[in-house]
Every structure is written in structure tokens, then in C-alpha cells.
N, CA, C and O atoms as CSV, one atom per row, in Angstrom:
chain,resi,resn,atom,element,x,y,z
A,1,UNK,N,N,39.004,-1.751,4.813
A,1,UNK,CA,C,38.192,-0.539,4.718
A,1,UNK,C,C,37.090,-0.723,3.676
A,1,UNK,O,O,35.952,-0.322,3.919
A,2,UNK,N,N,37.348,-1.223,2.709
A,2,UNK,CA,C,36.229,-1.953,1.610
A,2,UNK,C,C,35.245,-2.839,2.507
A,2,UNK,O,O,34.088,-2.862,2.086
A,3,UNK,N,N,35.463,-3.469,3.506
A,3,UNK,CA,C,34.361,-4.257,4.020
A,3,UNK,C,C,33.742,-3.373,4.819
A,3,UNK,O,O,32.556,-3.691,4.900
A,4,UNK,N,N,34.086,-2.019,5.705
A,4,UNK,CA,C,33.594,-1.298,6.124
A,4,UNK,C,C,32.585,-0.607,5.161
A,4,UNK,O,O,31.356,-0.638,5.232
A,5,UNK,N,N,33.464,0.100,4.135
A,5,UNK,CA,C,32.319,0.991,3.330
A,5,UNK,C,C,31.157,0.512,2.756
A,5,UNK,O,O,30.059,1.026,2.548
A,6,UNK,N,N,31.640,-0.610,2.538
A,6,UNK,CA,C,30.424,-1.347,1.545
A,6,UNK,C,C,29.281,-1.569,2.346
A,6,UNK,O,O,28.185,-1.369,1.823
A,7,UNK,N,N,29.360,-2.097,3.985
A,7,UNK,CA,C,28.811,-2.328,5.017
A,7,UNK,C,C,27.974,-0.805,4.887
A,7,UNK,O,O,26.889,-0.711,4.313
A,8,UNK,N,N,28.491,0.036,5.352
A,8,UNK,CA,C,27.969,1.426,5.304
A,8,UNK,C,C,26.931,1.865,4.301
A,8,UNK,O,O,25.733,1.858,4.585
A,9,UNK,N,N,27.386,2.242,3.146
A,9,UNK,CA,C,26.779,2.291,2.207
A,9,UNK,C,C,25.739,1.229,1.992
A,9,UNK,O,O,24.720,1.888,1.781
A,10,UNK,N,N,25.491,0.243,1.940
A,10,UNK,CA,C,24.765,0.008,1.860
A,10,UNK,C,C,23.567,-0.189,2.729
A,10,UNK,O,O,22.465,-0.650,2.432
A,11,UNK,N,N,23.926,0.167,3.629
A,11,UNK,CA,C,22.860,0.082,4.522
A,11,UNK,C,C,21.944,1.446,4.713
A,11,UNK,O,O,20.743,1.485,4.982
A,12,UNK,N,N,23.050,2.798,4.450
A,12,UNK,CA,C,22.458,4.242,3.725
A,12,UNK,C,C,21.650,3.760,2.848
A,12,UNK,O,O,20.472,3.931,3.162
A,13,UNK,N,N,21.877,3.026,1.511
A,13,UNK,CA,C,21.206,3.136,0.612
A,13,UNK,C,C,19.816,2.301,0.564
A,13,UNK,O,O,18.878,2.368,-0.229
A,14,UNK,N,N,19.998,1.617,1.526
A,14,UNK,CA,C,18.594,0.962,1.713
A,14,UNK,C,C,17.340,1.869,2.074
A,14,UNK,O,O,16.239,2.090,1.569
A,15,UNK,N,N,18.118,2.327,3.312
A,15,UNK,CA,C,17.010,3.119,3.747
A,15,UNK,C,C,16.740,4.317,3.066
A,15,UNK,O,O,15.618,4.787,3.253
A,16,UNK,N,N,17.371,4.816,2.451
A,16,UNK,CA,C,17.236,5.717,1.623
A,16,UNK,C,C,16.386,5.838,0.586
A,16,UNK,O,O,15.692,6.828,0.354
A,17,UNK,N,N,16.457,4.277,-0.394
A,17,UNK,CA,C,15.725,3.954,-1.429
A,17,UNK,C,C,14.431,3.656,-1.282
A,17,UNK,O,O,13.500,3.750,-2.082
A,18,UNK,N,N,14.503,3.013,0.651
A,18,UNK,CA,C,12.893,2.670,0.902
A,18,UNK,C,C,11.843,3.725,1.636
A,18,UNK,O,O,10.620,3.603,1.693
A,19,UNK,N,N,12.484,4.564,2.065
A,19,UNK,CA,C,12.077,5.639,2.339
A,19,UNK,C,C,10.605,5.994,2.028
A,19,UNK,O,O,9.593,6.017,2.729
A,20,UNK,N,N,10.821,6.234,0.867
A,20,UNK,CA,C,9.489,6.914,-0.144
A,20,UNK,C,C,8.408,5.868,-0.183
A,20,UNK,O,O,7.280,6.270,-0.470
A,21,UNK,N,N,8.588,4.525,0.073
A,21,UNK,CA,C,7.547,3.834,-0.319
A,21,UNK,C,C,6.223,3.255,0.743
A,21,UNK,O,O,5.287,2.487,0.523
A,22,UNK,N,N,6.793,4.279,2.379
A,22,UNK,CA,C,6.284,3.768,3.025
A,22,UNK,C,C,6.883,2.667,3.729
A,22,UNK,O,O,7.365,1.692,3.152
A,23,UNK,N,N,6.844,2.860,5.266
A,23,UNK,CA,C,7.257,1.848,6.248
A,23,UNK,C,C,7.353,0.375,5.570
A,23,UNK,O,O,8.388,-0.179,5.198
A,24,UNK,N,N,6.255,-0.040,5.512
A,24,UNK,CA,C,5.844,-1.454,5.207
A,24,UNK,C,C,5.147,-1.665,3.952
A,24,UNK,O,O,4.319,-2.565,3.814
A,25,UNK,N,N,5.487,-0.802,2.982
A,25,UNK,CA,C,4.817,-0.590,1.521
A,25,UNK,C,C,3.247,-0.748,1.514
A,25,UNK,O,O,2.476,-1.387,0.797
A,26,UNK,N,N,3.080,0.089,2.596
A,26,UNK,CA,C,1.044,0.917,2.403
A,26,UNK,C,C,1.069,1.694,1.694
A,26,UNK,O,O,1.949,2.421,1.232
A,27,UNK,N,N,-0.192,1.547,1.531
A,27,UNK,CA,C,-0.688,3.464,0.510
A,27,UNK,C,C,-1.906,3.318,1.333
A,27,UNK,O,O,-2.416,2.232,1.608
A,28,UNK,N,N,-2.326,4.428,1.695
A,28,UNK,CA,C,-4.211,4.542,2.076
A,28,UNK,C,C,-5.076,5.107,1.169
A,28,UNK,O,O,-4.687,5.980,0.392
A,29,UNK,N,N,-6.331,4.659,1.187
A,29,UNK,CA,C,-6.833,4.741,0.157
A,29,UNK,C,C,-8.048,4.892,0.619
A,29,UNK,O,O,-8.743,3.988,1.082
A,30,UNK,N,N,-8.565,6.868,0.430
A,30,UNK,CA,C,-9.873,6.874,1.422
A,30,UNK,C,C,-11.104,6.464,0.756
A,30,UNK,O,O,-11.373,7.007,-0.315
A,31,UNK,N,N,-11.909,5.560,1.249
A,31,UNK,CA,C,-13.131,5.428,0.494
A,31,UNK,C,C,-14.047,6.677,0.520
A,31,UNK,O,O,-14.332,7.280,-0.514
A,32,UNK,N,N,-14.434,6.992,1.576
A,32,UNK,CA,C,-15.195,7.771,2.396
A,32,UNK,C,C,-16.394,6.782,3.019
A,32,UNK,O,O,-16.348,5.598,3.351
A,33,UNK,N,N,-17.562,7.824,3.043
A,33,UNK,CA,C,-18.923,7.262,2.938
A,33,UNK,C,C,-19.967,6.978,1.863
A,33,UNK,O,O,-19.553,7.344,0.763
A,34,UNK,N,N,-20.828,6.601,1.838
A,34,UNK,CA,C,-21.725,6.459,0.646
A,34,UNK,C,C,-23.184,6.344,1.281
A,34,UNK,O,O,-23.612,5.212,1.507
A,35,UNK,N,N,-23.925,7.391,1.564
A,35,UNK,CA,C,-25.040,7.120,2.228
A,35,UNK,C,C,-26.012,6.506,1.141
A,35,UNK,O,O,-26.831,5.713,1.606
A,36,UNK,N,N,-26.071,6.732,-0.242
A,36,UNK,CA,C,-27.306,6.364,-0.987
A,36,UNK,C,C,-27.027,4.918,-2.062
A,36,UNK,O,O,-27.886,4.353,-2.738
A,37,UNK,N,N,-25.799,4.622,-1.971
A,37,UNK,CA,C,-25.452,3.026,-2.147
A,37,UNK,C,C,-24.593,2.204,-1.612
A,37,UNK,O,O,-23.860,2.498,-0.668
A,38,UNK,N,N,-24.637,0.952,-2.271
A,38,UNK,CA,C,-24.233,-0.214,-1.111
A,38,UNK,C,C,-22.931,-0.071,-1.851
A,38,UNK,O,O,-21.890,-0.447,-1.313
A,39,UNK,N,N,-22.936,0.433,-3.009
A,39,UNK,CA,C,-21.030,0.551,-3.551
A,39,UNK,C,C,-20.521,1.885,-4.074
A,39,UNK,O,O,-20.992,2.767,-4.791
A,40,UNK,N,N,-19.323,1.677,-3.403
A,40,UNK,CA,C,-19.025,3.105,-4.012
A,40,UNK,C,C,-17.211,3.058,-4.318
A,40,UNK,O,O,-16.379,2.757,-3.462
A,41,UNK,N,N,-16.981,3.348,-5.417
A,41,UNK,CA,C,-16.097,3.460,-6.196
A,41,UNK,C,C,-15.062,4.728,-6.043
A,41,UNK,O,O,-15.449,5.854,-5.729
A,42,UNK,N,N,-14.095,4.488,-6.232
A,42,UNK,CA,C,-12.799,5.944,-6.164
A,42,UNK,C,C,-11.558,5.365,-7.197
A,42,UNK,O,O,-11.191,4.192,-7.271
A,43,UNK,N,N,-11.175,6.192,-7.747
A,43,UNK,CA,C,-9.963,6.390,-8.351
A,43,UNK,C,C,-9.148,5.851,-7.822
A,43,UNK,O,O,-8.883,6.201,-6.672
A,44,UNK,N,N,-8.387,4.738,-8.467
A,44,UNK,CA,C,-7.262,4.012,-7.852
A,44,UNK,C,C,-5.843,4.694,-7.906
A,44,UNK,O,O,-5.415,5.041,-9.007
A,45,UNK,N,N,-5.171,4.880,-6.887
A,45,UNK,CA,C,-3.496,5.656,-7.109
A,45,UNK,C,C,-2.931,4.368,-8.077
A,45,UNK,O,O,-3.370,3.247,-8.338
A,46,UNK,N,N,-2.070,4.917,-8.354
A,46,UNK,CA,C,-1.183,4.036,-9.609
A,46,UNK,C,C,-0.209,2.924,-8.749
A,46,UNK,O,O,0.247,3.337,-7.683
A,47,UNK,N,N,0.087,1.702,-9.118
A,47,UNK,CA,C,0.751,0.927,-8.219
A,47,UNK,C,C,0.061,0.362,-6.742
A,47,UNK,O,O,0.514,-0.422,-5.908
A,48,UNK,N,N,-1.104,1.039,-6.793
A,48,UNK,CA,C,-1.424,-0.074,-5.241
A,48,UNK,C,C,-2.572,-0.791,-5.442
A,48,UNK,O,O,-3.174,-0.680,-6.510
A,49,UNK,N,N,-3.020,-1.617,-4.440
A,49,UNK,CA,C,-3.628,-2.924,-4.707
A,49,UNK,C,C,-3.956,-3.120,-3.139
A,49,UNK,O,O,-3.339,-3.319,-2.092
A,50,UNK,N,N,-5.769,-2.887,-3.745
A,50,UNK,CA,C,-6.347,-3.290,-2.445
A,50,UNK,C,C,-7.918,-4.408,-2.689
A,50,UNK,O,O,-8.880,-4.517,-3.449
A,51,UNK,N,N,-7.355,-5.018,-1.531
A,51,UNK,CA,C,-8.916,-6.179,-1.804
A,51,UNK,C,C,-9.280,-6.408,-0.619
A,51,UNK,O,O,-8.551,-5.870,0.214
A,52,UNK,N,N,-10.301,-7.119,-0.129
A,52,UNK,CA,C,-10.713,-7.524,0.967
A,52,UNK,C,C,-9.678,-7.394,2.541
A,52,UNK,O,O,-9.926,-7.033,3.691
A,53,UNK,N,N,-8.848,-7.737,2.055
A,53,UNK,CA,C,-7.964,-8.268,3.340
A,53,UNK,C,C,-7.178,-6.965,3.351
A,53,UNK,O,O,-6.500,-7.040,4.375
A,54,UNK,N,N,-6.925,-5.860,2.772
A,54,UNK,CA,C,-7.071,-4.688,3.551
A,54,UNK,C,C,-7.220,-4.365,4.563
A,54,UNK,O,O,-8.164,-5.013,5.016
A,55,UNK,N,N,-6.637,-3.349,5.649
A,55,UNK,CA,C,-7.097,-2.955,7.117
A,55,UNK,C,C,-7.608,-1.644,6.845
A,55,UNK,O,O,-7.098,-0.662,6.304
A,56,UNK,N,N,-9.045,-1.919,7.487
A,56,UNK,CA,C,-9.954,-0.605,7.022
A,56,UNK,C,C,-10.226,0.280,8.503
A,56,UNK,O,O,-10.915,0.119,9.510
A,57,UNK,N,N,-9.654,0.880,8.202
A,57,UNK,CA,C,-9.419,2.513,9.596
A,57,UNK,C,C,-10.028,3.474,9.471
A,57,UNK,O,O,-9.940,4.079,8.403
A,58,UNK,N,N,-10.677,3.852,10.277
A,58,UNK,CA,C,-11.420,4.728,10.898
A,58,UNK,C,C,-12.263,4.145,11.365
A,58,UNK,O,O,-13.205,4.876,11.672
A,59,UNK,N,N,-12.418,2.994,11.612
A,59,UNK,CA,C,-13.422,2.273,12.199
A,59,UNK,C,C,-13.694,1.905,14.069
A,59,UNK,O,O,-12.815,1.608,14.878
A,60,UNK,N,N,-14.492,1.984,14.209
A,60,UNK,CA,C,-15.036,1.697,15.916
A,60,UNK,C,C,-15.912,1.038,15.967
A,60,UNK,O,O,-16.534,0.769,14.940
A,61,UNK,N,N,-16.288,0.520,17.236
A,61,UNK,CA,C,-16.867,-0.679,17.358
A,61,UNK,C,C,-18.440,-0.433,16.798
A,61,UNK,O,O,-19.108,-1.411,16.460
A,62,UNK,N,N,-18.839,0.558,16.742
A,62,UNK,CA,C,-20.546,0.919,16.728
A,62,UNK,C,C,-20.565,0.356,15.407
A,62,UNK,O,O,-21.434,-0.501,15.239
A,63,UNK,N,N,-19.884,0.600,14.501
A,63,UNK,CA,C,-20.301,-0.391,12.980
A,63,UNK,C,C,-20.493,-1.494,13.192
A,63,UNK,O,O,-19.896,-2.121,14.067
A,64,UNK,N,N,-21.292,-1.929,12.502
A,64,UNK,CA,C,-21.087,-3.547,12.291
A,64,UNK,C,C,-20.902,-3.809,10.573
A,64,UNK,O,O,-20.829,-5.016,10.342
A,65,UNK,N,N,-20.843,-3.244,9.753
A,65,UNK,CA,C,-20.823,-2.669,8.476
A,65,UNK,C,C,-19.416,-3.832,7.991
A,65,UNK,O,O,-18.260,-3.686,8.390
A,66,UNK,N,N,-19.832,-4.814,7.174
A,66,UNK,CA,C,-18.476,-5.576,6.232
A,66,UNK,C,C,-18.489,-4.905,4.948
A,66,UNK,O,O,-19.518,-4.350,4.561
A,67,UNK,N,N,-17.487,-4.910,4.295
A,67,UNK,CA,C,-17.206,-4.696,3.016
A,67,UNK,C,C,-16.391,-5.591,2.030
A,67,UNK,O,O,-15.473,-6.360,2.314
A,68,UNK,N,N,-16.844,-5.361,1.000
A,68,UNK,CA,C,-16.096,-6.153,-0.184
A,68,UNK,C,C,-15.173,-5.488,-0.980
A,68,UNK,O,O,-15.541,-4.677,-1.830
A,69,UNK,N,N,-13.925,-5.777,-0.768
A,69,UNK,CA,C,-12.453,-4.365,-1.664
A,69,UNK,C,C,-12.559,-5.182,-2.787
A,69,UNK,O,O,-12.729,-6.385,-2.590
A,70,UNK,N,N,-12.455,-4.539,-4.528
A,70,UNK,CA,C,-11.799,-4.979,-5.103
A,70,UNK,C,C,-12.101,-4.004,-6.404
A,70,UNK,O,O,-13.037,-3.239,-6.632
A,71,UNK,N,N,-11.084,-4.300,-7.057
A,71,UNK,CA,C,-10.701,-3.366,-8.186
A,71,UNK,C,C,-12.181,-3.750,-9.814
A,71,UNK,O,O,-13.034,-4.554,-10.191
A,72,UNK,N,N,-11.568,-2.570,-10.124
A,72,UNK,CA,C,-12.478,-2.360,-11.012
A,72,UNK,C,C,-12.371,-1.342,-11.940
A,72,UNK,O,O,-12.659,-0.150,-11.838
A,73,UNK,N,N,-11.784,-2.166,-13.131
A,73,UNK,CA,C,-10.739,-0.931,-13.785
A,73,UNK,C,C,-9.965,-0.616,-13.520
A,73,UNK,O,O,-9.110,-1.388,-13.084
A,74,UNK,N,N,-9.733,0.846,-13.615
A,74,UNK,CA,C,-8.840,1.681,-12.777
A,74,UNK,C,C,-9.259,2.326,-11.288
A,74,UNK,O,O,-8.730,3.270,-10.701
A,75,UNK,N,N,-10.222,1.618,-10.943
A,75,UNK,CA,C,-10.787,2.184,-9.823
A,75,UNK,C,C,-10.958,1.432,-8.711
A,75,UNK,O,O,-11.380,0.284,-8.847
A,76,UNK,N,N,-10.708,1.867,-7.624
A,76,UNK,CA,C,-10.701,0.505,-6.354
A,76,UNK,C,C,-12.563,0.828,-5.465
A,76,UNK,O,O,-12.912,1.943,-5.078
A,77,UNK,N,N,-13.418,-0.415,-5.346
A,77,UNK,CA,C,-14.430,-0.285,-4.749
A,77,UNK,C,C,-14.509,-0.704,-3.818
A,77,UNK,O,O,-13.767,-1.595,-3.404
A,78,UNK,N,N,-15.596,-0.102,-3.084
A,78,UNK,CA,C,-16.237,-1.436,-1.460
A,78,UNK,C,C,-17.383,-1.579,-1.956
A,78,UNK,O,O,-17.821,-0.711,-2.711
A,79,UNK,N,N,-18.016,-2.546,-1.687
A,79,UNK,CA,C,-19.108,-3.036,-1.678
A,79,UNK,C,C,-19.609,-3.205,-0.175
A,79,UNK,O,O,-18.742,-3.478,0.655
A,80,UNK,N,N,-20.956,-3.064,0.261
A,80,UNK,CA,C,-21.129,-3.492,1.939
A,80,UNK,C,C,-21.795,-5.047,1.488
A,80,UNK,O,O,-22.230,-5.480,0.421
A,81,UNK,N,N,-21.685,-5.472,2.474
A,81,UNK,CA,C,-21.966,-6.925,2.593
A,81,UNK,C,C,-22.691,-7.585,3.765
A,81,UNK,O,O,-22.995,-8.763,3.952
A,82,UNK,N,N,-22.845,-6.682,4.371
A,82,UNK,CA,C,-23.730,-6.936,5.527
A,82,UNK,C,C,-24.871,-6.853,5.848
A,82,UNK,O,O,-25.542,-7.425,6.707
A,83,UNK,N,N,-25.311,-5.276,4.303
A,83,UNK,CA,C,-26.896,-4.910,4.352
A,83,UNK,C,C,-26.658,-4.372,3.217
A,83,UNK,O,O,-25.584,-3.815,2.989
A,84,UNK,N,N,-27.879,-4.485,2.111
A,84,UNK,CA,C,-28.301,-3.796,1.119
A,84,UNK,C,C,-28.470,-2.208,1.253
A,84,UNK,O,O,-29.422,-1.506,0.912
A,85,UNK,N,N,-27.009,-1.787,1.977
A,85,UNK,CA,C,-27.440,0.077,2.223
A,85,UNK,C,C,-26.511,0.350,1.818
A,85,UNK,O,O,-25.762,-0.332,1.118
A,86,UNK,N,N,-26.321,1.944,2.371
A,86,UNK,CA,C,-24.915,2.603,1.950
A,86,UNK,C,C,-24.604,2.667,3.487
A,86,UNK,O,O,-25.190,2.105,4.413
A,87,UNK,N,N,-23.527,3.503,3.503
A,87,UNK,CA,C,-22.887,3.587,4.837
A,87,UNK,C,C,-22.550,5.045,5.321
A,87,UNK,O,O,-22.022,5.902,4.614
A,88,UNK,N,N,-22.892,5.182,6.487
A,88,UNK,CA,C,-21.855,6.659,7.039
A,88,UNK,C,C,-20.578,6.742,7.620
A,88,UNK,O,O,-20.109,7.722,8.200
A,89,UNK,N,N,-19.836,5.224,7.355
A,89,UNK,CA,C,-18.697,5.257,8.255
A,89,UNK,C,C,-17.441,6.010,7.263
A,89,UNK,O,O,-17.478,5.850,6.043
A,90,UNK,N,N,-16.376,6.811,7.897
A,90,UNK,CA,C,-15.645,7.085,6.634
A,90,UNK,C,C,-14.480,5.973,6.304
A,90,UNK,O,O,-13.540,5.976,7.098
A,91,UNK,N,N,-14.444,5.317,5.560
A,91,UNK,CA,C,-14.631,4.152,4.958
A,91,UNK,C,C,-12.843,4.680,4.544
A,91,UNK,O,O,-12.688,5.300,3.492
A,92,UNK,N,N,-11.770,4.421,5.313
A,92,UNK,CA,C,-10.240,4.574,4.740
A,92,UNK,C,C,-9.157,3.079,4.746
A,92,UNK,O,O,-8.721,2.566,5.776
A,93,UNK,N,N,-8.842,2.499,3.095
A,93,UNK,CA,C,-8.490,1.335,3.243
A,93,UNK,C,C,-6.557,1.382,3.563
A,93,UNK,O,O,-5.750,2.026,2.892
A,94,UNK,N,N,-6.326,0.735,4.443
A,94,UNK,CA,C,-4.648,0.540,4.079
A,94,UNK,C,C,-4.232,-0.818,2.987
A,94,UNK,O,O,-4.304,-2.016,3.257
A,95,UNK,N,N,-3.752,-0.135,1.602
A,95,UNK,CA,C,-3.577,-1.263,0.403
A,95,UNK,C,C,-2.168,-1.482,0.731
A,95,UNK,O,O,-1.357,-0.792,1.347
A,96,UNK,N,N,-2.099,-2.475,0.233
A,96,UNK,CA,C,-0.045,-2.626,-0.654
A,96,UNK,C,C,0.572,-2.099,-1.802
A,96,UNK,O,O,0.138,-2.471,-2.892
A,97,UNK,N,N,1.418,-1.376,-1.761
A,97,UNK,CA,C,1.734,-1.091,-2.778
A,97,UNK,C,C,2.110,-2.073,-3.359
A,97,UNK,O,O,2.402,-3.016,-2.624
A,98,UNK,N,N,2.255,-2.272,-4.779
A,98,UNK,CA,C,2.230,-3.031,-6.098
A,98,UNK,C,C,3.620,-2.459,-6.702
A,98,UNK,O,O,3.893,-1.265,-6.580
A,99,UNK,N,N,4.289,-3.162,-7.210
A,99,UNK,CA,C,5.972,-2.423,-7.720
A,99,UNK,C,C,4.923,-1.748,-9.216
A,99,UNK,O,O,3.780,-2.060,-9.552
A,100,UNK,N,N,5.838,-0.805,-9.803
A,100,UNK,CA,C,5.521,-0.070,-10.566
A,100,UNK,C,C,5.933,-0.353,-11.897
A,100,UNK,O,O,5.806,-1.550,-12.159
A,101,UNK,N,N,6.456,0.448,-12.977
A,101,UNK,CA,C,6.924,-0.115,-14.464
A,101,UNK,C,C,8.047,-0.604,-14.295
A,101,UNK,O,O,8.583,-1.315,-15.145
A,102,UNK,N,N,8.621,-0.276,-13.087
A,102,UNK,CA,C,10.213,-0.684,-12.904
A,102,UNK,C,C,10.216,-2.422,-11.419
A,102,UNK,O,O,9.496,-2.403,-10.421
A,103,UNK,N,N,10.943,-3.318,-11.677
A,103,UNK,CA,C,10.454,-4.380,-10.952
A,103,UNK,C,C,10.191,-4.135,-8.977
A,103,UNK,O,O,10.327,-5.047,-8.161
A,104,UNK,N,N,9.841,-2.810,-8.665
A,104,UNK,CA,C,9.747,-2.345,-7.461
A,104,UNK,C,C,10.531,-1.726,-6.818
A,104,UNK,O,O,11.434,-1.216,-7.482
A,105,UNK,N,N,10.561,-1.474,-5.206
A,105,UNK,CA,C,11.507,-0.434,-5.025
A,105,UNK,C,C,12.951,-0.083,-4.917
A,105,UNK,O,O,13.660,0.902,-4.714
A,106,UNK,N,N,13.061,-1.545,-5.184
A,106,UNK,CA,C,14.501,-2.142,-5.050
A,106,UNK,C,C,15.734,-0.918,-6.287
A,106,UNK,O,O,16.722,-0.213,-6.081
A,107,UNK,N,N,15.006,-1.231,-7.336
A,107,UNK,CA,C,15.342,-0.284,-8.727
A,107,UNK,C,C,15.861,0.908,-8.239
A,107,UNK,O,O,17.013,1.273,-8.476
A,108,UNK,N,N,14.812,1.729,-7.359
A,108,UNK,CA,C,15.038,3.385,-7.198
A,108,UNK,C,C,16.377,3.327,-6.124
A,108,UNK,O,O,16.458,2.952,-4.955
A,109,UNK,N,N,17.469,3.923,-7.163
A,109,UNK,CA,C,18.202,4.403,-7.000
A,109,UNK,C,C,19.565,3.689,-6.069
A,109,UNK,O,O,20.501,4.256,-5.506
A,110,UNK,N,N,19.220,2.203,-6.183
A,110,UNK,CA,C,20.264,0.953,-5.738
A,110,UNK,C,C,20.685,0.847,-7.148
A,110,UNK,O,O,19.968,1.094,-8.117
A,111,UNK,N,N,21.954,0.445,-7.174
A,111,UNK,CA,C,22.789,0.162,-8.640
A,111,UNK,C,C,23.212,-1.187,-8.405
A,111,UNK,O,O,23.608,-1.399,-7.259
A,112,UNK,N,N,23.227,-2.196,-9.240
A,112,UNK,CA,C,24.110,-3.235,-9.287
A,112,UNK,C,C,25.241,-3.438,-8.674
A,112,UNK,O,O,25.677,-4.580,-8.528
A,113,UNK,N,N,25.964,-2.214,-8.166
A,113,UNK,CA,C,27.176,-2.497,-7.183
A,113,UNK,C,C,26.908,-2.714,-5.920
A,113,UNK,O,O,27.357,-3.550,-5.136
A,114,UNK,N,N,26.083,-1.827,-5.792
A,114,UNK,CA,C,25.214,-2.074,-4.208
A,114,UNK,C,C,24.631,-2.982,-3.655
A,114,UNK,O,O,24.420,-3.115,-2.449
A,115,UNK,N,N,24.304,-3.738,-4.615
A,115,UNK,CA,C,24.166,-5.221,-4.208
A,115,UNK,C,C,24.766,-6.109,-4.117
A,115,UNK,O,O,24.482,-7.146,-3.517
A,116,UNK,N,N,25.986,-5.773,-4.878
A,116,UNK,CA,C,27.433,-6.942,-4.639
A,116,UNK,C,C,27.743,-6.682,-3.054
A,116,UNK,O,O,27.973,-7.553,-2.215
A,117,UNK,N,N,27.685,-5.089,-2.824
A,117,UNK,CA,C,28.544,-4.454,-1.529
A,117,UNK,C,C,27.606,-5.260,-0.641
A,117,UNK,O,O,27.939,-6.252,0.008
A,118,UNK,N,N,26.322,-4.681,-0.693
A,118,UNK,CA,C,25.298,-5.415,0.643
A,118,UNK,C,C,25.632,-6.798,0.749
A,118,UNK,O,O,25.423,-7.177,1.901
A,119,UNK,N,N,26.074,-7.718,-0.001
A,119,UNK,CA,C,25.642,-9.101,0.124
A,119,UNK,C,C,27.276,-9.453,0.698
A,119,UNK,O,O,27.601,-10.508,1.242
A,120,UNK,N,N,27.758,-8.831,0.551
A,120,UNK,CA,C,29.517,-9.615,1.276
A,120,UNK,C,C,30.021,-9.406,2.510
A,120,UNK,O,O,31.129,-9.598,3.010
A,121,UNK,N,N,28.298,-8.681,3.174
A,121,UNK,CA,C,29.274,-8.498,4.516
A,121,UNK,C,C,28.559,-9.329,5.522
A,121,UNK,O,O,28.552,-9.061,6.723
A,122,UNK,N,N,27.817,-10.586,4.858
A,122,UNK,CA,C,27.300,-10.965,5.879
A,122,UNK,C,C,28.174,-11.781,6.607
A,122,UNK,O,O,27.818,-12.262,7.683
């Protein structure tokens, strides 16, 4: 019954713990538009991390518009790269989340036993 519960439980507690962080640990991160420059800057959420290789959504084929992701400060930018303009597209990046003060999501709310339990039933 110990190989059952542990089986159980831990597999509750996975999903449980990962829950919050997003399917596949995204955050989105809307740029918008910027009609009167080629960069435009926003407030970075805490813990995520976006650069180039980002998947940038809201997009359709009529752009032809590249951009450059990368941080700056505390603030995440695009740059366009295709033309010395600004842009009207609304400009929304999907980042990764970044683990936080604690070594990521693993921490929230898995205990050291739970990892003995998960690992013995393979």
C-alpha cells in the first residue's frame, strides 16, 4: 500500500505544484505597438526571460516586421530590425519563465519526502 500511495501522491503533487507556472513554463509578455519608434520597451514581470527566440503572437502574414527581444534592466525590449520604423503590429512575446529566489518550481510546495516517494516507483 506504501508503493501505491507514494505512486499517488506523488503524481497529485506534481501537478499540483506545476499548475501555477503554466503548461510549459510561458509567461506572455505584451509588447504592443510603437508607431513613432523602432524600440519600445515594457516592464519586465519578475522571473521571466525573453530574447529573440521567443514566439511572437499576434502575428499574420501581412507583416514582414523582425524584431530584436532582449532585456534591459528591468525591462524587456523589441527592437525592429527590418526597417528603421516603429510598428502597428500588436507586438505579444511568449517568454520562459526563469525559476525565482527559490531554485524553481520544483520548491513550491513538493517536500523532500515527495521525492523519495516519486522516485521508487519506477
Amino acid at each position: 500500500s506504501h508503493y501505491h500511495g507514494g505512486h499517488h501522491y506523488g503524481g497529485r503533487r506534481y501537478g499540483g505544484s506545476y499548475g501555477h507556472f503554466g503548461s510549459a513554463g510561458t509567461a506572455r509578455v505584451s509588447i504592443g505597438s510603437s508607431l513613432d519608434s523602432h524600440v519600445k520597451c515594457v516592464d519586465a514581470p519578475r522571473a521571466v526571460h525573453c530574447d529573440s527566440t521567443a514566439k511572437q503572437l499576434g502575428r499574420t502574414g501581412k507583416y514582414p516586421d523582425t524584431f530584436h527581444i532582449y532585456h534591459e534592466g528591468n525591462r524587456i525590449c523589441a527592437r525592429r530590425t527590418d526597417a528603421e520604423a516603429g510598428w502597428g503590429l500588436d507586438l505579444v512575446l511568449e517568454c520562459t519563465r526563469s525559476s525565482g529566489p527559490s531554485s524553481g518550481p520544483w520548491q513550491t510546495g513538493v517536500g523532500g519526502s515527495s521525492y523519495g516517494q516519486r522516485a521508487d516507483y519506477h
